[in-house]
C-alpha positions as CSV (number, residue, x, y, z in Angstrom):
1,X,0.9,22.0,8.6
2,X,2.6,19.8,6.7
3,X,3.4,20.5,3.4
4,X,4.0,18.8,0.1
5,X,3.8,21.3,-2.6
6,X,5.9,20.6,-5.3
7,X,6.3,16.9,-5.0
8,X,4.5,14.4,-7.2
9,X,2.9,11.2,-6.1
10,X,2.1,8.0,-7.6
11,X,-0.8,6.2,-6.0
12,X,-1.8,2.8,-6.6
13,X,-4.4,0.2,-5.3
14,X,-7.6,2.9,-4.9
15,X,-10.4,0.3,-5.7
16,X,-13.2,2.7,-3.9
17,X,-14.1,5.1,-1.5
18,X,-13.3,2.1,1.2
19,X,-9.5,1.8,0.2
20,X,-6.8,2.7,2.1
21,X,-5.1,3.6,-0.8
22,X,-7.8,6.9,-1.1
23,X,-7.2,7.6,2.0
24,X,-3.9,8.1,1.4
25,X,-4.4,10.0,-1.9
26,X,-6.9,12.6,0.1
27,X,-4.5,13.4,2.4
28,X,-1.5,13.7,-0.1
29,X,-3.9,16.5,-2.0
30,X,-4.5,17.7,1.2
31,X,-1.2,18.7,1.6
32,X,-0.6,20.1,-1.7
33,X,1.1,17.4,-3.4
34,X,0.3,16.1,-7.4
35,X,-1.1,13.2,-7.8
36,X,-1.3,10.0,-10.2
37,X,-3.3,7.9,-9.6
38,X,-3.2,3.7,-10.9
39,X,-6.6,1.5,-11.2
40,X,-6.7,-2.6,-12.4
41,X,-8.2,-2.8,-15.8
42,X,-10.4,-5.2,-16.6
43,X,-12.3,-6.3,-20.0
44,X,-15.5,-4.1,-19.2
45,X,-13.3,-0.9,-18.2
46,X,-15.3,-1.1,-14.6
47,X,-12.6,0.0,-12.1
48,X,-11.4,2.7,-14.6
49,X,-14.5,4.6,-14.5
50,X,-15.0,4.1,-10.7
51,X,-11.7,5.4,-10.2
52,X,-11.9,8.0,-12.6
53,X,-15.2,9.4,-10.8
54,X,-13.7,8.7,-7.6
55,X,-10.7,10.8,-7.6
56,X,-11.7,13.6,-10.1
57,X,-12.2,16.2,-7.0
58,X,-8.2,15.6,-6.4
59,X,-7.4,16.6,-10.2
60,X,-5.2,13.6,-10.9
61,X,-2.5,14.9,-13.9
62,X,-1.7,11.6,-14.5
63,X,-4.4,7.9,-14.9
64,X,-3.2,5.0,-16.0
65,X,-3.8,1.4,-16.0
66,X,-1.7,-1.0,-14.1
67,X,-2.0,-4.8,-13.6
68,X,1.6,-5.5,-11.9
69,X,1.1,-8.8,-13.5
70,X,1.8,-6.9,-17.1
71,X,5.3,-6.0,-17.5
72,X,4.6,-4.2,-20.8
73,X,1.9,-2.3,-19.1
74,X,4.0,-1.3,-15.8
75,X,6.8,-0.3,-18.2
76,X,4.3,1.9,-19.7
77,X,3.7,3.6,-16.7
78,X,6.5,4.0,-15.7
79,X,7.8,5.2,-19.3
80,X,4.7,8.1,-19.2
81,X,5.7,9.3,-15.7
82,X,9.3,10.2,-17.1
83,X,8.1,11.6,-20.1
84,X,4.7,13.8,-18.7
85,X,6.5,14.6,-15.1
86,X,10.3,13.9,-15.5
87,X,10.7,12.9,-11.9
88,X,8.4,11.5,-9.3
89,X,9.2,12.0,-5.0
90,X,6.7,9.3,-3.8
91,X,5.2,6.3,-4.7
92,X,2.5,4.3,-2.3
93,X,1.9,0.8,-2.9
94,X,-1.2,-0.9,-1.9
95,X,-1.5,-3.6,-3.6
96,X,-2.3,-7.5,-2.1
97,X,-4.2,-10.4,-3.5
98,X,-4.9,-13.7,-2.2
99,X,-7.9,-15.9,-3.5
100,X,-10.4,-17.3,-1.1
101,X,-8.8,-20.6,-1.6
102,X,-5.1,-19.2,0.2
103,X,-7.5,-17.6,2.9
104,X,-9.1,-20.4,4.5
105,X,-8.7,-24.1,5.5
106,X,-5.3,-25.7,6.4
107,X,-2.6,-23.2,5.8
108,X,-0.4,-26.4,4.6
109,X,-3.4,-27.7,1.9
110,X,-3.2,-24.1,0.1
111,X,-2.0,-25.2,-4.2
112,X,1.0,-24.1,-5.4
113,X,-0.5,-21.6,-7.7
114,X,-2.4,-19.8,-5.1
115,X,0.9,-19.4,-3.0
116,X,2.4,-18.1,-5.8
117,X,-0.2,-15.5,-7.1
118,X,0.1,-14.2,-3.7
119,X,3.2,-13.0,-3.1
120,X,4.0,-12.2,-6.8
121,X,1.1,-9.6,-6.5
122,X,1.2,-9.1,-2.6
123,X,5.1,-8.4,-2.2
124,X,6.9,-9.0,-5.9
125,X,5.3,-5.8,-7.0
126,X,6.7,-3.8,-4.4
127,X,10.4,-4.9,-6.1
128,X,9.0,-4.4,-9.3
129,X,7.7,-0.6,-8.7
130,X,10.4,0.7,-7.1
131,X,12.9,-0.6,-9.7
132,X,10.8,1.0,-11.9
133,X,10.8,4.4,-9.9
134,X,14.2,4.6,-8.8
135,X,15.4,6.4,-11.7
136,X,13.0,8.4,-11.2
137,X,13.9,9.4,-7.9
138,X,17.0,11.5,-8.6
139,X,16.8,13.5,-5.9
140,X,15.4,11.4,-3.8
141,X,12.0,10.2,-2.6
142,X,9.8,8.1,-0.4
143,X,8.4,4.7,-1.0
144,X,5.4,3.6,1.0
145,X,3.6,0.4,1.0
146,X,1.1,-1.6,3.1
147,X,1.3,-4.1,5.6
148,X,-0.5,-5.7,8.4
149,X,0.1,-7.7,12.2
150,X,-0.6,-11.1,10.2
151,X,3.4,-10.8,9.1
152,X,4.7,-11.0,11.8
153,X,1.9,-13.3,14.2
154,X,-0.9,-16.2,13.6
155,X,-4.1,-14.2,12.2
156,X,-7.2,-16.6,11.7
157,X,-8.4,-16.5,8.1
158,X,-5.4,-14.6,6.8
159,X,-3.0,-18.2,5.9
160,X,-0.7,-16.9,2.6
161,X,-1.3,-14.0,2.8
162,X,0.4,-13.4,6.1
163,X,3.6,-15.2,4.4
164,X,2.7,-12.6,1.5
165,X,3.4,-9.3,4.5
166,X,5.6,-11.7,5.5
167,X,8.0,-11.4,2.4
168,X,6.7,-7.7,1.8
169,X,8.0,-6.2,4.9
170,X,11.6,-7.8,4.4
171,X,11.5,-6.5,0.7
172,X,11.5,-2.7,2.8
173,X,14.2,-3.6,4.5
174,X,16.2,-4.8,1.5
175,X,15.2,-1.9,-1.0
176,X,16.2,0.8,2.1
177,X,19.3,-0.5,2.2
178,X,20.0,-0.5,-1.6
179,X,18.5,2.6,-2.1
180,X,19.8,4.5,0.8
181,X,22.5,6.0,-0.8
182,X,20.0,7.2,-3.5
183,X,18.1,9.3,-0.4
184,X,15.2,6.9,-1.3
185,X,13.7,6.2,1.6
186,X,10.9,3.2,1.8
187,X,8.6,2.2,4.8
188,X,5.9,0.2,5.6
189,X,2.5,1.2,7.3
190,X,1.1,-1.9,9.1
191,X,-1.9,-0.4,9.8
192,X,-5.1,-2.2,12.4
193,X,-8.2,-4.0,10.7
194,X,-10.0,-1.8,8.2
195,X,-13.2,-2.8,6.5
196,X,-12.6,-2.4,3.1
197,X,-12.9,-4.6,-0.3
198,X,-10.1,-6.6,0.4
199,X,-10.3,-7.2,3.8
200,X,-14.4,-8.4,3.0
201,X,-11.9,-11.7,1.7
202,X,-10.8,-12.1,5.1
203,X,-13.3,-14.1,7.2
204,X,-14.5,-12.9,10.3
205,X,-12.9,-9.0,9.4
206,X,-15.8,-7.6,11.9
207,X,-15.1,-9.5,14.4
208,X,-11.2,-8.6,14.0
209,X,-12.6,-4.7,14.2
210,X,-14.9,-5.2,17.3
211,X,-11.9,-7.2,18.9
212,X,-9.4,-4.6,18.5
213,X,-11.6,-1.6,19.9
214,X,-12.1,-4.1,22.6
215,X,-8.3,-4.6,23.2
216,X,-6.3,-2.0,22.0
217,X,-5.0,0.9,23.7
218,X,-7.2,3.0,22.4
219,X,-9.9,1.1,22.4
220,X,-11.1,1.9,19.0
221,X,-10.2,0.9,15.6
222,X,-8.4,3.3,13.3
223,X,-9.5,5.1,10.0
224,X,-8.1,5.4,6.6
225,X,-7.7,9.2,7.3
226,X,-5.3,8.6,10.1
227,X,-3.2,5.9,7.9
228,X,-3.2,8.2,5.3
229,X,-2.3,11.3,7.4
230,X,1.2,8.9,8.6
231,X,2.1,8.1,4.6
232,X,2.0,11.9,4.0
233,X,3.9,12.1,6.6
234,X,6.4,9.2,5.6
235,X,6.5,10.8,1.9
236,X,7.8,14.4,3.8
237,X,11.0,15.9,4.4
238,X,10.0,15.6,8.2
239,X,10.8,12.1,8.1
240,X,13.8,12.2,6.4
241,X,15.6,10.1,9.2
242,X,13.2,7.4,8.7
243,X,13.7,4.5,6.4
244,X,13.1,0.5,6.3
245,X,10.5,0.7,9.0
246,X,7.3,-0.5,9.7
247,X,5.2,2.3,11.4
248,X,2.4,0.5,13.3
249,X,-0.9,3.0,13.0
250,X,-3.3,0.5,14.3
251,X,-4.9,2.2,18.0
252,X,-1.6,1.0,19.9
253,X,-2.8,-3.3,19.5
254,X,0.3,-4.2,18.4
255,X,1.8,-3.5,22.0
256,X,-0.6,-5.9,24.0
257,X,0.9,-9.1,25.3
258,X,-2.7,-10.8,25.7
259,X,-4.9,-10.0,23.1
């Protein structure tokens, strides 16, 4: 079984029990890892509590707000992981925003402001998190983020944010390179249509499900579980070979020609 006692893990992007992100964290407990755990504050403290109650059963030691649009605040966090854990071995990054107005329509009509928000929060904050975990990482670690088949191909109703993976999958490549010699080791998971808060943004995200259990390999769709089980994985020493990847956990529909 694998095993990740000992190693601490910083999870961001759990929004509720539909994220990908909790997935993730379940299966990191699982495995005997400890966790802390990031939620988006907001003026009526809505997400905190949600996330709070959410993850209690994995015993979080460490809960703390983070907007990745806050400098101050993700200098904060980082500043209480070196002072409450010293070090930190993973960090997963699931974080991606696009408004409606990025998402639909002519791809070419989307404002400059929209574009921008996108990647800033969709791909700039991978960047900005491992910068702010690479000292941590002293002896190495794994950094594991999100992506998904509209980066690389024409996905209806995905428009920026597909630009947004886009940008986010090259940022792996350029962080494993610099961080290589550190024995920080960061991947993507590009993982197949999951319904969860925001993919609801996406139109037609059903569809995209029913579709790929028609067409993949498979023949079914996959579950959080099963991307979480490959980031515990990814954030192990039995991947140590492994870095500026994407790992494709999406039922095998990446591989077919005609779709």
């Amino acid at each position: 079984m694998l095993d990740l006692t000992g190693k601490r893990a910083l999870v961001t992007g759990i929004a509720n029990d539909r994220s990908i992100a909790w997935g993730i964290a379940q299966q990191l407990h699982r495995a005997g890892a400890e966790l802390g755990v990031t939620y988006l504050p907001d003026e009526r403290d809505r997400f905190r509590q949600k996330v709070a109650d959410l993850t209690a059963p994995l015993n979080p030691t460490l809960f703390m707000p983070c907007n990745v649009q806050n400098d101050t605040q993700v200098d904060e966090l980082f500043q209480t992981i070196a002072d409450k854990w010293g070090t930190l071995d993973i960090l997963i990054h699931c974080l991606a925003f696009a408004g409606k107005e990025a998402l639909t329509g002519d791809f070419s009509a989307v404002s400059r402001e929209n574009f921008l928000q996108a990647l800033d929060i969709s791909a700039y904050s991978l960047v900005q998190l491992a910068r702010g975990a690479k000292p941590l990482m002293s002896s190495g670690g794994s950094i594991i983020t999100l992506t998904y088949l509209g980066g690389v191909r024409v996905i209806p109703n995905y428009n920026t944010m597909g630009i947004a993976k886009a940008a986010l999958e090259m940022n792996v490549r350029y962080l494993a390179s610099e961080l290589g010699p550190q024995n920080i080791r960061v991947n993507a998971i590009s993982a197949g249509p999951i319904r969860t808060l925001a993919s609801s943004a996406v139109g037609g995200i059903l569809d995209m499900i029913h579709h790929v259990e028609a067409v993949a390999p498979l023949r079914r769709s996959v579950t959080q579980a099963e991307v979480g089980a490959t980031a515990a994985f990814l954030g192990s020493d039995l991947a140590s070979g492994i870095t500026g990847q994407v790992i494709y956990v999406d039922a095998g529909y990446e591989i077919m020609g005609m779709g």
